[in-house]
MDTraj code that builds the backbone (N, CA, C; nanometers):
import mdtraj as md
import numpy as np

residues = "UNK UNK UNK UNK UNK UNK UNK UNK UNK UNK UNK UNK UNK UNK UNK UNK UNK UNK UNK UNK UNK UNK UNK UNK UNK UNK UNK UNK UNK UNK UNK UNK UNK UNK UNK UNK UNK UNK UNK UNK UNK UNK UNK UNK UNK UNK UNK UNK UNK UNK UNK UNK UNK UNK UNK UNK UNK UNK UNK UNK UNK UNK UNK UNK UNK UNK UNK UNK UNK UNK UNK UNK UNK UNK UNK UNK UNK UNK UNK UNK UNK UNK UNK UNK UNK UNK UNK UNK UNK UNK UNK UNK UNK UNK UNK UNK UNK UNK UNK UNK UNK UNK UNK UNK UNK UNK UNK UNK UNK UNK UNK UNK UNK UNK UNK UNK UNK UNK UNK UNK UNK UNK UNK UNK UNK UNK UNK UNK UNK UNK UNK UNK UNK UNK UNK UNK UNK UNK UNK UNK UNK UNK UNK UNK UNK UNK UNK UNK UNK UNK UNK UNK UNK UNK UNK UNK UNK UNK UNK UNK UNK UNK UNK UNK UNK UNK UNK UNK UNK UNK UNK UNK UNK UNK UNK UNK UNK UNK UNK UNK UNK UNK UNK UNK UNK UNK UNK UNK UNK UNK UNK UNK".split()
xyz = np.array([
    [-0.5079, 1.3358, -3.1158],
    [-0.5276, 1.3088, -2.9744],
    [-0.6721, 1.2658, -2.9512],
    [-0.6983, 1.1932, -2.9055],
    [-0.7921, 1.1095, -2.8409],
    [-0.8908, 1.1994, -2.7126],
    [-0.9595, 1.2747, -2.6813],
    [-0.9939, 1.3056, -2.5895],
    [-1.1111, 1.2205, -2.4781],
    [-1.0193, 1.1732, -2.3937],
    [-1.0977, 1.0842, -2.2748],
    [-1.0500, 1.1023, -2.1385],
    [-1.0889, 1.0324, -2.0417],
    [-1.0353, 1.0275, -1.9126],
    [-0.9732, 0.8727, -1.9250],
    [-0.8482, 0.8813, -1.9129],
    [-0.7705, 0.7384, -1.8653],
    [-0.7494, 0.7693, -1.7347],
    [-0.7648, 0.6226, -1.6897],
    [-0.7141, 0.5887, -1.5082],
    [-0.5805, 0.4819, -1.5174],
    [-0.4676, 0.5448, -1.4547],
    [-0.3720, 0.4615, -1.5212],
    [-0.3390, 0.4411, -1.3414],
    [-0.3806, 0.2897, -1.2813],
    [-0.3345, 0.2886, -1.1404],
    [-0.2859, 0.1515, -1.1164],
    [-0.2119, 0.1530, -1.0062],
    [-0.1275, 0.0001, -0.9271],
    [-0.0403, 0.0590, -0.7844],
    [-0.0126, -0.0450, -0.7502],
    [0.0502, -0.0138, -0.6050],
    [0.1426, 0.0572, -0.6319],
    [0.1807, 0.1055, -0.4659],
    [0.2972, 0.1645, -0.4167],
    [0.4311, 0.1353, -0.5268],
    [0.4706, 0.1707, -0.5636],
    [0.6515, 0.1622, -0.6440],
    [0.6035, 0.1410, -0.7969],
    [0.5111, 0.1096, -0.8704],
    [0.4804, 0.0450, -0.9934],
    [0.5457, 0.1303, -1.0935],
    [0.5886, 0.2541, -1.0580],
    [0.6368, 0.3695, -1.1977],
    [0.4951, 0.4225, -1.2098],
    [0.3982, 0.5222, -1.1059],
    [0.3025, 0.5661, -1.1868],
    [0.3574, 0.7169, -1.1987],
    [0.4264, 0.7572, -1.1137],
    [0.4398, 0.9252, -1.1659],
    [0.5519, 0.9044, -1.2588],
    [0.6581, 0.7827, -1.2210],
    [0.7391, 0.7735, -1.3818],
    [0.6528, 0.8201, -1.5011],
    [0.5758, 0.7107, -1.4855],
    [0.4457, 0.7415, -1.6190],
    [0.4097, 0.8186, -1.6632],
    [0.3539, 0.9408, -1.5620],
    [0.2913, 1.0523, -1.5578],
    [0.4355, 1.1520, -1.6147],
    [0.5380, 1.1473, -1.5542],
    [0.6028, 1.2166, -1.6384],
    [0.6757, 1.2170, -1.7803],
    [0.6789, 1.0798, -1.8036],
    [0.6674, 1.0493, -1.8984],
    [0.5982, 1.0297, -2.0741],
    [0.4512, 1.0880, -1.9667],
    [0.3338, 1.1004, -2.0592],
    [0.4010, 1.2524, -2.1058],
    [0.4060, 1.3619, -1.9717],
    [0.4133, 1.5057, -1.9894],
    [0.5197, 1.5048, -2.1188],
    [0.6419, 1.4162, -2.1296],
    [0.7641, 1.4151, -2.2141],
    [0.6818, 1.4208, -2.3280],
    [0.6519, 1.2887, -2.3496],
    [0.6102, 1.2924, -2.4772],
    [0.5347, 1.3585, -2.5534],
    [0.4297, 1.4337, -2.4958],
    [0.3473, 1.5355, -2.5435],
    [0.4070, 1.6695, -2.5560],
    [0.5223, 1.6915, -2.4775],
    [0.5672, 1.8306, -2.4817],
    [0.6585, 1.8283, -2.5854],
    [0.7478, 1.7003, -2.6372],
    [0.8130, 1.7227, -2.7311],
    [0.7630, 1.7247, -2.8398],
    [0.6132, 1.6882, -2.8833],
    [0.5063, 1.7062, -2.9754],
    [0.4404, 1.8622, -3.0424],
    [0.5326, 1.9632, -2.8891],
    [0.4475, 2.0898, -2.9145],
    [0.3247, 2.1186, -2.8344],
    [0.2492, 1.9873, -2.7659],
    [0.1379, 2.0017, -2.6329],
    [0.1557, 2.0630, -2.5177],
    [0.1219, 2.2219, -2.4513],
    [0.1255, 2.2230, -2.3908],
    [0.0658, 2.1219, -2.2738],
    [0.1062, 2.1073, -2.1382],
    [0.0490, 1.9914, -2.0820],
    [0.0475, 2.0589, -1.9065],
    [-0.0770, 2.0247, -1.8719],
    [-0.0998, 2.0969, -1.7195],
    [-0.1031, 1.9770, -1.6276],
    [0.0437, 1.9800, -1.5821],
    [0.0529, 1.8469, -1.4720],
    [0.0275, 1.9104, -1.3423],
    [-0.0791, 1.8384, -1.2766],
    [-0.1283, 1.8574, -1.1116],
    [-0.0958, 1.7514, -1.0259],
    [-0.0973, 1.8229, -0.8840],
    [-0.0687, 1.7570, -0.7849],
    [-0.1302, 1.7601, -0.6854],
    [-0.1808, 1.6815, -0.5933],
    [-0.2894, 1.7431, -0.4874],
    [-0.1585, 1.8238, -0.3371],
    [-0.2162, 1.8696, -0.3103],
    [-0.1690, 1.9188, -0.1799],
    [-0.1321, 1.8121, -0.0790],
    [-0.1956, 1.7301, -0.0328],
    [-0.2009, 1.5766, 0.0788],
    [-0.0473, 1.5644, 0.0264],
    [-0.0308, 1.5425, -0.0806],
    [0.0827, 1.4813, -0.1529],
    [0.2380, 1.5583, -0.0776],
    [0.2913, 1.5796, 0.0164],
    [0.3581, 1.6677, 0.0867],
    [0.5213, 1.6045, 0.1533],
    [0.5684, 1.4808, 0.0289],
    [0.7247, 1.4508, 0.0195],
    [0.7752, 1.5465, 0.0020],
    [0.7683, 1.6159, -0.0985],
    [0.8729, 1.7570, -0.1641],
    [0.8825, 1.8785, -0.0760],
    [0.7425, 1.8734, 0.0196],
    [0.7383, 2.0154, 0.1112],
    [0.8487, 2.0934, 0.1479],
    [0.9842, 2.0431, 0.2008],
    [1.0639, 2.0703, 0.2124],
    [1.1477, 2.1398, 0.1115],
    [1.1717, 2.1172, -0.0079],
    [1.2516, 2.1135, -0.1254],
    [1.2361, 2.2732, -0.1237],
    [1.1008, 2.3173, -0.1222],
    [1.0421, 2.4346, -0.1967],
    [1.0235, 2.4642, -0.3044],
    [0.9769, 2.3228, -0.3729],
    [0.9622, 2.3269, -0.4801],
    [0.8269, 2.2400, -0.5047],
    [0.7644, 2.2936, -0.5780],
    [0.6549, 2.1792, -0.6789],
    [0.6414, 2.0834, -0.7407],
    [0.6690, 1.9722, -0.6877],
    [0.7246, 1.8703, -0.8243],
    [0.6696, 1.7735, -0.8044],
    [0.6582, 1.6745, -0.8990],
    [0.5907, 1.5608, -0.9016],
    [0.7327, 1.4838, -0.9539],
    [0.7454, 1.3922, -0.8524],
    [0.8667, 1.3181, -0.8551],
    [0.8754, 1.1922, -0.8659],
    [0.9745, 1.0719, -0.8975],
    [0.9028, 0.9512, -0.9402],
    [1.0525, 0.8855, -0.8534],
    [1.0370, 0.7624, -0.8044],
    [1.1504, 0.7242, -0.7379],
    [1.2492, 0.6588, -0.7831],
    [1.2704, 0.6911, -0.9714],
    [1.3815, 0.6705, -1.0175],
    [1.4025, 0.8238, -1.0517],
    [1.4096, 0.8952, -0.9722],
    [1.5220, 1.0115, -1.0327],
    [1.4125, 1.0918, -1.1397],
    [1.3033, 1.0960, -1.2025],
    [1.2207, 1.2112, -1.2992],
    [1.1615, 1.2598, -1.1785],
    [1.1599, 1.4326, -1.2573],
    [1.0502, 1.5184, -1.2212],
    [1.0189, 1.6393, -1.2446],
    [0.9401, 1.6966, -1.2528],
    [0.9128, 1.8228, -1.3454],
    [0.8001, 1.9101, -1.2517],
    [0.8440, 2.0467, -1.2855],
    [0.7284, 2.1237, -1.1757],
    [0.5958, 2.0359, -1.2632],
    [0.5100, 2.1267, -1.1478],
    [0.3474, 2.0997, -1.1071],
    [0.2832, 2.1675, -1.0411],
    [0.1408, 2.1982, -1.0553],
    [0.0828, 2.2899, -1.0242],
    [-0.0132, 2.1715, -0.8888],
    [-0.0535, 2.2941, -0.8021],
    [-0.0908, 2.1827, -0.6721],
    [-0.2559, 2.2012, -0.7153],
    [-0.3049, 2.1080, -0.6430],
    [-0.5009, 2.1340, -0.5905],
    [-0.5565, 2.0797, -0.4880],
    [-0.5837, 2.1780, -0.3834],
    [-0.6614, 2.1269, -0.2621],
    [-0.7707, 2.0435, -0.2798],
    [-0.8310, 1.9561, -0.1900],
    [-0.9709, 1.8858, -0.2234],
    [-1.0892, 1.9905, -0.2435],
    [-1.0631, 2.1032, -0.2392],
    [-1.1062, 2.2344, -0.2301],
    [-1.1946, 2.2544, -0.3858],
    [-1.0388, 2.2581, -0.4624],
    [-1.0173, 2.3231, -0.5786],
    [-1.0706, 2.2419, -0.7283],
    [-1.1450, 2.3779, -0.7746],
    [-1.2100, 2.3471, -0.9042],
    [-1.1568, 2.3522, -1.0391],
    [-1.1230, 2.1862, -1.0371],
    [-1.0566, 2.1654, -1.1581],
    [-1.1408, 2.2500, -1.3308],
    [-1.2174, 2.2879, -1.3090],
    [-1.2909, 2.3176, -1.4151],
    [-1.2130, 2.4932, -1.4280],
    [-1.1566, 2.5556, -1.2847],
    [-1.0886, 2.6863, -1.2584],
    [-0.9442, 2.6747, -1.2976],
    [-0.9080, 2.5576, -1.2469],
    [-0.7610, 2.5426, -1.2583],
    [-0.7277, 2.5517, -1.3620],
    [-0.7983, 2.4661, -1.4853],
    [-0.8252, 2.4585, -1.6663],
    [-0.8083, 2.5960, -1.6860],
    [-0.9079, 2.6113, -1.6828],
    [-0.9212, 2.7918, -1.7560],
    [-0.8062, 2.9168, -1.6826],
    [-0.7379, 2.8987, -1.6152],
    [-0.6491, 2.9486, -1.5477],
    [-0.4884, 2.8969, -1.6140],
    [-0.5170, 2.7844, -1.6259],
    [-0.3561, 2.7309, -1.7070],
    [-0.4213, 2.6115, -1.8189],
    [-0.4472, 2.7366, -1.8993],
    [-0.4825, 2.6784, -2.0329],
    [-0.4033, 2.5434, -2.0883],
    [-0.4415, 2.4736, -2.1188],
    [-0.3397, 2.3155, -2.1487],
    [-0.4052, 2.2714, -2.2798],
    [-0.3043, 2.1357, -2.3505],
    [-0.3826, 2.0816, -2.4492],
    [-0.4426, 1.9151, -2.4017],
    [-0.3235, 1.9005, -2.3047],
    [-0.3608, 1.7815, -2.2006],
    [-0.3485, 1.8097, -2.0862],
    [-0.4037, 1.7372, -2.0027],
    [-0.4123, 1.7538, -1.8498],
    [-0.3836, 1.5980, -1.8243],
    [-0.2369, 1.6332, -1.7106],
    [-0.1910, 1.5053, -1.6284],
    [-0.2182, 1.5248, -1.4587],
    [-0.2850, 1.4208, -1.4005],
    [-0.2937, 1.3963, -1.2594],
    [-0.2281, 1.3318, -1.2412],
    [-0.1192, 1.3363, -1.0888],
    [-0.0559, 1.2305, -1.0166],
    [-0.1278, 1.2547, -0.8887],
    [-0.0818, 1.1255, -0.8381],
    [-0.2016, 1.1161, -0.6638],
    [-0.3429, 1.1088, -0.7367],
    [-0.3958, 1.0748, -0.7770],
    [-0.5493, 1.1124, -0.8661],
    [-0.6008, 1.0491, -0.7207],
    [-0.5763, 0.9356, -0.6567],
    [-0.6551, 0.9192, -0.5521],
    [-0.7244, 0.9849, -0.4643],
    [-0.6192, 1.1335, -0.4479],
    [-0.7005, 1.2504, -0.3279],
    [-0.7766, 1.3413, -0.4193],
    [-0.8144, 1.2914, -0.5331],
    [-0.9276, 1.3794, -0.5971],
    [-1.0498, 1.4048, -0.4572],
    [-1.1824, 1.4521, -0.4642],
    [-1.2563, 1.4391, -0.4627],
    [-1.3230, 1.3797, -0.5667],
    [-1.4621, 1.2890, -0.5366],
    [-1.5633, 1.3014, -0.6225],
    [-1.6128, 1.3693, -0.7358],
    [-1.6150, 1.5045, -0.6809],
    [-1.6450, 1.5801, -0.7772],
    [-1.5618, 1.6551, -0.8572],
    [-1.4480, 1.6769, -0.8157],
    [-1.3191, 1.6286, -0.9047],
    [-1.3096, 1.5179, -1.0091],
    [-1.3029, 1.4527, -0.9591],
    [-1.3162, 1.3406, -1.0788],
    [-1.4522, 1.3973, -1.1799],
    [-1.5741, 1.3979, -1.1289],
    [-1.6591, 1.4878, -1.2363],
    [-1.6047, 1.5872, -1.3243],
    [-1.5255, 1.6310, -1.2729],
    [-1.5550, 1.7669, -1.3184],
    [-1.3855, 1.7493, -1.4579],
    [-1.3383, 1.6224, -1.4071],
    [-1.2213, 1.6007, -1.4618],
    [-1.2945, 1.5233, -1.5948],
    [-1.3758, 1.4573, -1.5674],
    [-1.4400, 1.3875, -1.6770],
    [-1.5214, 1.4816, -1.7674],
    [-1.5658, 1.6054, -1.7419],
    [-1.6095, 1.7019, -1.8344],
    [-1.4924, 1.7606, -1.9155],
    [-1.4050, 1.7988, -1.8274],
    [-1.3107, 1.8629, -1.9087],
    [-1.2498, 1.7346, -1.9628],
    [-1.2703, 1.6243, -2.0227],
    [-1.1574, 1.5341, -2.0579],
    [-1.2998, 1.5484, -2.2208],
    [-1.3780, 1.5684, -2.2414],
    [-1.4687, 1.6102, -2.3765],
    [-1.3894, 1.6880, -2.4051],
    [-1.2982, 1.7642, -2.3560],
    [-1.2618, 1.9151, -2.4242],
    [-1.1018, 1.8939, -2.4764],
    [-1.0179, 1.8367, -2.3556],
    [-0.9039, 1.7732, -2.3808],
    [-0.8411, 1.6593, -2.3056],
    [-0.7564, 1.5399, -2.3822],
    [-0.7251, 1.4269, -2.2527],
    [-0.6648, 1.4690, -2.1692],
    [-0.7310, 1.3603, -2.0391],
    [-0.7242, 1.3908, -1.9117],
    [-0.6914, 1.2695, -1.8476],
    [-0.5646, 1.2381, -1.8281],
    [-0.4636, 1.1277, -1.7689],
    [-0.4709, 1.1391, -1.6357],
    [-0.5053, 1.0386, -1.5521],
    [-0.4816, 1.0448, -1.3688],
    [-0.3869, 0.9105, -1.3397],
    [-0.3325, 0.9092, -1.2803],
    [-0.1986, 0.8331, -1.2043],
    [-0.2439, 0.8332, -1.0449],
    [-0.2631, 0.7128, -1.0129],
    [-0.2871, 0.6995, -0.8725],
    [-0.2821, 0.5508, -0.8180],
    [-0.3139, 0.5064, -0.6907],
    [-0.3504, 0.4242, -0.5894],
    [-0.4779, 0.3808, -0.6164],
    [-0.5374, 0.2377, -0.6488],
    [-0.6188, 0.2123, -0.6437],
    [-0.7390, 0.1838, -0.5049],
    [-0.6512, 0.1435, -0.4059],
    [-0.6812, 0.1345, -0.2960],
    [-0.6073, 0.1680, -0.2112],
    [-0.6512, 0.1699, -0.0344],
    [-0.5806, 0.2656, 0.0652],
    [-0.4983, 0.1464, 0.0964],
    [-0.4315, 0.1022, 0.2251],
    [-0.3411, 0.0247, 0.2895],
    [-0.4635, -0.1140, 0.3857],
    [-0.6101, -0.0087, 0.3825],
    [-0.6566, -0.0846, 0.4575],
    [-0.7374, -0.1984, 0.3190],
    [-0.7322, -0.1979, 0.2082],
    [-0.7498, -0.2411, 0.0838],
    [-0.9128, -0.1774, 0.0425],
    [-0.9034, -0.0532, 0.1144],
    [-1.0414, -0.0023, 0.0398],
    [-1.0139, 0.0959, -0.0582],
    [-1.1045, 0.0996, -0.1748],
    [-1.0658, 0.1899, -0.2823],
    [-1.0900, 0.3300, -0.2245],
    [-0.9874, 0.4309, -0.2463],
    [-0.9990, 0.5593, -0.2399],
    [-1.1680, 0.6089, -0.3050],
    [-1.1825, 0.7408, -0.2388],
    [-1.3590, 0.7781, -0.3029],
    [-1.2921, 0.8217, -0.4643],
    [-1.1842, 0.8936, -0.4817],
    [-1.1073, 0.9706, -0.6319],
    [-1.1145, 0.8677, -0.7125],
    [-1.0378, 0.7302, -0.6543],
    [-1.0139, 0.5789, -0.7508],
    [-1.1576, 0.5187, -0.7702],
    [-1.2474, 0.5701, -0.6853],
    [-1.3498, 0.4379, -0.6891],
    [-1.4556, 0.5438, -0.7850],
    [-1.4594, 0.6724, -0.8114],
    [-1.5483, 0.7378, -0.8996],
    [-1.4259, 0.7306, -1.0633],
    [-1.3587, 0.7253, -1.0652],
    [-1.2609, 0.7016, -1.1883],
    [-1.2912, 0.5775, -1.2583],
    [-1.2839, 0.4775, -1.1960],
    [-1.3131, 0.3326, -1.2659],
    [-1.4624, 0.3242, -1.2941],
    [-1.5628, 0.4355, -1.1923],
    [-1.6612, 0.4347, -1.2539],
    [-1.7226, 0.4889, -1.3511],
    [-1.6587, 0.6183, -1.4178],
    [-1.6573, 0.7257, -1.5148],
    [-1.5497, 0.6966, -1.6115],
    [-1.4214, 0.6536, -1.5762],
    [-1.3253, 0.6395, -1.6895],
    [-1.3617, 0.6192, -1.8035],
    [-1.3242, 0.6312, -1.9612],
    [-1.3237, 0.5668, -2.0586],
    [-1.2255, 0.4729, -2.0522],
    [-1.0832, 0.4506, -2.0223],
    [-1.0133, 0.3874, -2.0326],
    [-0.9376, 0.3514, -1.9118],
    [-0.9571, 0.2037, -1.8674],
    [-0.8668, 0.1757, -1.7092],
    [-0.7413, 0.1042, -1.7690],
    [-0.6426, 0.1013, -1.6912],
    [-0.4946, 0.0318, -1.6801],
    [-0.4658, 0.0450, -1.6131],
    [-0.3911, -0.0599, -1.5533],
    [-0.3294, -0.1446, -1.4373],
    [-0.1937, -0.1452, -1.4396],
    [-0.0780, -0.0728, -1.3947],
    [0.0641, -0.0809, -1.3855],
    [0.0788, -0.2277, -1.3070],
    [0.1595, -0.3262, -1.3751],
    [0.1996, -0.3964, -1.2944],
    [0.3743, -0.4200, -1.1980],
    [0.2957, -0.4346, -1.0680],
    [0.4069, -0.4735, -0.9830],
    [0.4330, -0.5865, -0.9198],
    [0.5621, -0.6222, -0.8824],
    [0.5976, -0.7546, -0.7760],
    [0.5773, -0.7311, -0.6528],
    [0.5442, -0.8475, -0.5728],
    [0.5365, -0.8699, -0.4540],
    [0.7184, -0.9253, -0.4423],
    [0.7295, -0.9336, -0.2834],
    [0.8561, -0.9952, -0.2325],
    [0.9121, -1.1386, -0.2424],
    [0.7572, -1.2238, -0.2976],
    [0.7851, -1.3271, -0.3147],
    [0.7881, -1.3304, -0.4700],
    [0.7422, -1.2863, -0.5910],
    [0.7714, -1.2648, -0.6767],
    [0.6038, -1.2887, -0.7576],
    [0.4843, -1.2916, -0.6541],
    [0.3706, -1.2929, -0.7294],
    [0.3498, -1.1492, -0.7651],
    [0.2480, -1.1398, -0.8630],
    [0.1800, -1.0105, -0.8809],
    [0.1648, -0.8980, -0.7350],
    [0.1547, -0.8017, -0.6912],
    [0.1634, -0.7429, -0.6394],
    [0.0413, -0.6563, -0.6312],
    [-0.0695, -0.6574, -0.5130],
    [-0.2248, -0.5899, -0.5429],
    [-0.2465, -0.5151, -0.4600],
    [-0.1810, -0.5291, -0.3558],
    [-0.1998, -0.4517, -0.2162],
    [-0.0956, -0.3676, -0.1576],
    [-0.1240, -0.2957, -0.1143],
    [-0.0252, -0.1390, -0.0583],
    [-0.0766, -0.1109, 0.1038],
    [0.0585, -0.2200, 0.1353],
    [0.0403, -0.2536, 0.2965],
    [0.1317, -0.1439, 0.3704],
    [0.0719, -0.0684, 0.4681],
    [0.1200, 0.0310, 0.5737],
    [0.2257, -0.0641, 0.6908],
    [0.3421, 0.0022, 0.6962],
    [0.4400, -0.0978, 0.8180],
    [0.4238, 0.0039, 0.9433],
    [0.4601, -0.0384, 1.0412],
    [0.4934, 0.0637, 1.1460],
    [0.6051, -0.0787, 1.2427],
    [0.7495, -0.0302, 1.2408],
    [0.8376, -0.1458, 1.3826],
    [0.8149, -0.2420, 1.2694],
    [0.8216, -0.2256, 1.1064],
    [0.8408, -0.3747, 1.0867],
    [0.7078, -0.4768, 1.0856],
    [0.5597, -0.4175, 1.1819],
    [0.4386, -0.5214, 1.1583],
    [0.3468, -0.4291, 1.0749],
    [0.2609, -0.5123, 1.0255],
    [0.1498, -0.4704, 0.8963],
    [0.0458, -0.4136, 1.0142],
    [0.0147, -0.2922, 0.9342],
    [-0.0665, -0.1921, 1.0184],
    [-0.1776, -0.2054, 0.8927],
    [-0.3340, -0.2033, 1.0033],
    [-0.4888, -0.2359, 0.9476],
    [-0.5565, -0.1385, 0.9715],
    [-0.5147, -0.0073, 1.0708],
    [-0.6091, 0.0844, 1.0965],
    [-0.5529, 0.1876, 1.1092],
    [-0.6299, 0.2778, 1.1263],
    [-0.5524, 0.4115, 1.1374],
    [-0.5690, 0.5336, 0.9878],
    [-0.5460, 0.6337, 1.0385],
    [-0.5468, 0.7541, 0.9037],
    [-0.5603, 0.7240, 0.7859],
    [-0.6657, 0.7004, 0.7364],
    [-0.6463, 0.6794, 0.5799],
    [-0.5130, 0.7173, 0.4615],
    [-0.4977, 0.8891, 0.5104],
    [-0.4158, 0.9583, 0.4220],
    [-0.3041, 0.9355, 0.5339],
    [-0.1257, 0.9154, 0.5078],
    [-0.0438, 0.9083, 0.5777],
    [0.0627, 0.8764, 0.5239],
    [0.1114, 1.0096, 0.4306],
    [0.1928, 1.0150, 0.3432],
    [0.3325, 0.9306, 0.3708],
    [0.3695, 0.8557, 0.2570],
    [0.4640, 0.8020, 0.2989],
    [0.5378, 0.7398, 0.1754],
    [0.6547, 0.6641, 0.1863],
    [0.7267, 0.6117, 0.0539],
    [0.7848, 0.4791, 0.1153],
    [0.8591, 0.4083, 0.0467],
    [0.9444, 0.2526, 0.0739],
    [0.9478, 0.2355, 0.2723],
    [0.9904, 0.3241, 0.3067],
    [1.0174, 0.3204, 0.4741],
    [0.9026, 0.2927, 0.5395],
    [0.8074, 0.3294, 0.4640],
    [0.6779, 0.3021, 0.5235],
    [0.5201, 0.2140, 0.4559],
    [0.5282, 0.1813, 0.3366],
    [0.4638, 0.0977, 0.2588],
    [0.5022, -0.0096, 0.1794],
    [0.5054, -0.1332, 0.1690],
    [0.5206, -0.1922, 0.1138],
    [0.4087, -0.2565, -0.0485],
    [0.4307, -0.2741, -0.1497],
    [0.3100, -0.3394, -0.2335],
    [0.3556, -0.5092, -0.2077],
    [0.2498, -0.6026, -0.1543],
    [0.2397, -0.7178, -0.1490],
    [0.0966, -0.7749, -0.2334],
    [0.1284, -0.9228, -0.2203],
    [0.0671, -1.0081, -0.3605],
    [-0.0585, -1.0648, -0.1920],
    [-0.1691, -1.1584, -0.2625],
    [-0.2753, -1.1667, -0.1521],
    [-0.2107, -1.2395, -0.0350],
    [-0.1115, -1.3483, -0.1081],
    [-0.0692, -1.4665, -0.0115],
    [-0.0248, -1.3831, 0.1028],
    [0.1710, -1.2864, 0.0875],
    [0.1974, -1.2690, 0.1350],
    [0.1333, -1.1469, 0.2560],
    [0.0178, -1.0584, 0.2061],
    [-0.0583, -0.9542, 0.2722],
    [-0.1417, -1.0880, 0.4008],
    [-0.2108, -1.1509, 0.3672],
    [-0.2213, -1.2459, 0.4853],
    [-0.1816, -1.3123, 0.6004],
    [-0.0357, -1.3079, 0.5214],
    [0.0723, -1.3714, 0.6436],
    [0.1051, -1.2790, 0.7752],
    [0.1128, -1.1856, 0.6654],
    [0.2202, -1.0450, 0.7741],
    [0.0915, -1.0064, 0.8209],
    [-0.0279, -1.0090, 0.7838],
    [-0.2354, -0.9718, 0.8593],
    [-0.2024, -1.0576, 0.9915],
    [-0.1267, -1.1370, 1.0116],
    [-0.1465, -1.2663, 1.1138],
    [-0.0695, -1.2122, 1.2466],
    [0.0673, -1.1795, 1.1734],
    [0.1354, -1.0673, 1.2643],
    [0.1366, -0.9480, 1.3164],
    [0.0477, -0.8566, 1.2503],
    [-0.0144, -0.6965, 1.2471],
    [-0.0463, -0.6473, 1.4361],
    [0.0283, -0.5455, 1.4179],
    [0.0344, -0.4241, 1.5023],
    [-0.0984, -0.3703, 1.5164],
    [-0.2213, -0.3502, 1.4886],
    [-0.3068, -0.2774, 1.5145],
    [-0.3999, -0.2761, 1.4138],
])
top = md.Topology()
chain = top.add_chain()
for i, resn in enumerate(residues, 1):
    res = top.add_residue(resn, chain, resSeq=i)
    for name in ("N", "CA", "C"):
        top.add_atom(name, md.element.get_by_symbol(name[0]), res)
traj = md.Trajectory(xyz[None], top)
């Protein structure tokens, strides 16, 4: 095993917690224990009563949560692991991400996230990751017209929404990933 921090990110739908659970598979059938986290913000499953990090083809496996609060350097030593997986890595904090990049000297440390918000600014979690990472990757996705896919546009009634709550949990009903052309068009039409 390799010990680094990978940033494995792309829009809305790309398969990143597929990924992420996928990573957990493969390492656990290896014999790795593996400490998959989730931030709290993250609050689809709330209902379920359950913990899970879920992917929107059908995987998912408990997970342990972390407030923007919480010290990943505590969480480690509390649920001893041989790897550590993040999904949502975006609602890290800053110093999260630090503190994720220390412990990734000790063992790898995989994050799965959003590179940018809806309004196309990089999250503070994404934008200290690409700056600390050892290793970046890019999930790729389609747009509707069938270009590459870069942007993770907020709908509200059907028009492209530009402002508003940064964090505003949501899935397909409410985000779309579009390519630059088409994010321009529907910018022309936008609600707010």
């Amino acid at each position: 095993m390799i010990n680094e921090l990978h940033f494995v990110y792309g829009v809305m739908g790309c398969s990143k917690s597929a990924g992420a659970l996928m990573t957990k598979f493969n390492y656990e059938q290896q014999g790795f224990k593996v400490l998959l986290l989730k931030s709290t913000l993250d609050t689809r499953d709330k209902n379920s009563g359950n913990i899970v990090v879920k992917s929107r083809i059908g995987l998912e496996a408990p997970a342990i949560t972390f407030s923007q609060k919480t010290s990943m350097k505590n969480l480690f030593k509390k649920h001893k692991a041989d790897i550590i997986i993040v999904d949502e890595c975006q609602f890290c904090t800053v110093k999260q991400i630090d503190e994720l990049k220390e412990l990734s000297e000790i063992v790898p440390v995989t994050c799965y996230g959003l590179k940018t918000d809806f309004r196309t600014k990089l999250f503070p979690g994404s934008k200290r990751l690409i700056e600390v990472a050892d290793k970046l990757t890019e999930l790729f996705s389609v747009c509707e017209c069938g270009k590459p896919a870069i942007f993770n546009a907020r709908f509200s009634n059907g028009k492209l929404v530009t402002s508003g709550s940064v964090i505003e949990i949501g899935g397909d009903e409410k985000y779309k990933a579009l390519c630059y052309s088409c994010y321009n068009k529907k910018k022309q039409n936008k609600t707010r």
